[in-house]
LOTOR-510266 format. One record per residue (C-alpha): residue in one letter; chain; x, y, z. Coordinates in steps of 0.001 Angstrom, whole numbers, plus 500000, padded with zeros to 6 digits. Layout:
<recs>
<rec A A <X Y Z>>
...
</recs>
This chain:
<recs>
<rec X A <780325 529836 539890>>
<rec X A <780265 529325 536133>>
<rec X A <783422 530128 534567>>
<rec X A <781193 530747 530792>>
<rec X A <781423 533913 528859>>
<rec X A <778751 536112 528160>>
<rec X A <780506 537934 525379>>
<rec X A <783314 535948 523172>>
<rec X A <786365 537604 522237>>
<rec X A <787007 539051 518535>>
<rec X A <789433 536152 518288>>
<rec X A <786868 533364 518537>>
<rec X A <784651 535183 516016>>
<rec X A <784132 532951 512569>>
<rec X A <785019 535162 509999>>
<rec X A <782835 534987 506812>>
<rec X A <783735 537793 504901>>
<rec X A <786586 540169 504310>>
<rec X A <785570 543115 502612>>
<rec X A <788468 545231 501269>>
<rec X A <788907 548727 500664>>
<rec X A <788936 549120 496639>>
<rec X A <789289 553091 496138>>
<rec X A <792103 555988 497294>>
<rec X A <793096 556293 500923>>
<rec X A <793193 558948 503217>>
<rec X A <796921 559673 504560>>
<rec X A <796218 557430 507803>>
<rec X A <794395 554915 505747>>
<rec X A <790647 555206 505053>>
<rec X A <789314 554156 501767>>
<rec X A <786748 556230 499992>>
<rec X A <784967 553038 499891>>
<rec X A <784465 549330 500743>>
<rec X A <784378 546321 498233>>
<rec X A <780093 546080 497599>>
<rec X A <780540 542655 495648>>
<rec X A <778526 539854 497336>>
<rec X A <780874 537103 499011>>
<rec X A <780059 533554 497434>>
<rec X A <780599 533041 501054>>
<rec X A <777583 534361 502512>>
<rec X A <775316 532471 500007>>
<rec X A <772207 531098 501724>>
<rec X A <773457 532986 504808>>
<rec X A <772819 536821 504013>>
<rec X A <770369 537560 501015>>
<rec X A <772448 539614 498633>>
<rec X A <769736 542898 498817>>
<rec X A <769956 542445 502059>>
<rec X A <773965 542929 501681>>
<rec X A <773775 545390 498895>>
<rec X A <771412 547427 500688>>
<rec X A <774260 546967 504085>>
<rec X A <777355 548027 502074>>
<rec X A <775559 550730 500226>>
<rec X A <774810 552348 503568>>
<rec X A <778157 551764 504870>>
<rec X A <779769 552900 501700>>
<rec X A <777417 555992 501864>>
<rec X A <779135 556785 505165>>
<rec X A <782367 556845 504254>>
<rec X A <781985 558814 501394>>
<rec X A <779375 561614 503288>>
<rec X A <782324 561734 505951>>
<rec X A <785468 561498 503339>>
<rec X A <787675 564126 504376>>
<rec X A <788384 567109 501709>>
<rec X A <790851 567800 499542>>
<rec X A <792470 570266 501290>>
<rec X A <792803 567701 504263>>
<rec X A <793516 564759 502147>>
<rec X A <795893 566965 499918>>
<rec X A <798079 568126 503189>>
<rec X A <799241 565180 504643>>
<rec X A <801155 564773 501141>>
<rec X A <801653 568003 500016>>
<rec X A <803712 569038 503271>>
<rec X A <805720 565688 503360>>
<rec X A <808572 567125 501957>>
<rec X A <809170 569874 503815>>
<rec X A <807965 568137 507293>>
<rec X A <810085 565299 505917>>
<rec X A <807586 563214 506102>>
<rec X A <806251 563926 509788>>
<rec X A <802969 565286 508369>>
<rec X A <802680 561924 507608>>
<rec X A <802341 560510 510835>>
<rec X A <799994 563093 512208>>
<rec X A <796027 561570 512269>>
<rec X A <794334 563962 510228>>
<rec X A <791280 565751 512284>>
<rec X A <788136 565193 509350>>
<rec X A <789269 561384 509791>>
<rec X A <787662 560778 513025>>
<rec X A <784234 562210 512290>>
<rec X A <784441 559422 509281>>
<rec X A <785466 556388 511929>>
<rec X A <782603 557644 514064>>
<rec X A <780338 557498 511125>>
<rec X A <781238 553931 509726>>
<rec X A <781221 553030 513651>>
<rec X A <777589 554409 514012>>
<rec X A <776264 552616 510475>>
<rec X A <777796 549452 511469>>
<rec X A <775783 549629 515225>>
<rec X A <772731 550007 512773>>
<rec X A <773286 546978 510386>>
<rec X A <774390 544865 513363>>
<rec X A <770825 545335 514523>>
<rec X A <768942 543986 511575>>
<rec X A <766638 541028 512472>>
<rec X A <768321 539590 509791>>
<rec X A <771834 539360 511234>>
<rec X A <770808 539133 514685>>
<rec X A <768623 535850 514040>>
<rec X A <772051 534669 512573>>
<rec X A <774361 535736 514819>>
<rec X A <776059 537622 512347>>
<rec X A <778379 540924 513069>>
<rec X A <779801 543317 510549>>
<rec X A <782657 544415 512527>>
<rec X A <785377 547285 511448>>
<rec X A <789257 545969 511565>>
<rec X A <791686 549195 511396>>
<rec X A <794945 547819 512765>>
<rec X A <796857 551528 513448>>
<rec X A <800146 549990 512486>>
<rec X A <799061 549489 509201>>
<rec X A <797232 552080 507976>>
<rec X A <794752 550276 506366>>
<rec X A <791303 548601 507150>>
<rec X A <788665 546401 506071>>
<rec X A <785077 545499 507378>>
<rec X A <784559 541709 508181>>
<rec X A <781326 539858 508577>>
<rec X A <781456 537302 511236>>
<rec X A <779394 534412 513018>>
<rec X A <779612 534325 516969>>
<rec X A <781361 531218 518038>>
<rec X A <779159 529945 520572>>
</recs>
């Protein structure tokens, strides 16, 4: 039996891109949006419309799904007299916006374009952190 993989790991992924996030975050660490400059990177790999027209979507997302002020203003506004517990506690609007980004990124990963390529736009939010980024990536074969 052949011992091959089907489906490689994130690990052995190529990473192209690193797109950071370059406006306010939420208390648990999403952005109001994604870098939308074109990596010198992806030159003769990814057309830049094509990219601009990617990140625009993506960025669209996040900021359709941004949670509100009242949501974004409670997780600091109650800090002090929580003592900083409210801190720690996910806020609910945030997962409607990581289901969003999620459900843009499914669509962009299906482009001819990237799929010819091998190419995956992936979302990294490490929850220790509380930040995240989206990377662009090659399957290693």
């Amino acid at each position: 039996m052949s011992t091959e993989r089907f489906l490689v790991d994130d690990e052995d992924d190529i990473v192209l891109a690193r797109l950071m996030a370059v406006a306010p975050m939420t208390v648990d660490g999403w952005p109001s949006a994604y870098a939308s400059t074109y990596p010198m990177a992806l030159k003769g790999i990814v057309p830049s419309a094509e990219f601009n027209t990617c990140i625009e979507a993506i960025n669209q997302a996040v900021s359709d799904y941004y949670p509100c002020i009242p949501c974004y203003s409670c997780g600091y506004l109650c800090c002090l007299s929580t003592l900083g517990l409210s801190l720690l506690v996910r806020q609910p609007c945030t997962t409607e916006l990581e289901q969003a980004v999620e459900m843009v990124l499914k669509r962009v990963n299906k482009r001819e374009t990237f799929l010819f390529r091998g190419l995956v736009w992936k979302l990294k939010r490490p929850r220790h952190t509380y930040t995240s980024w989206i990377e662009i990536c090659q399957v290693a074969c």
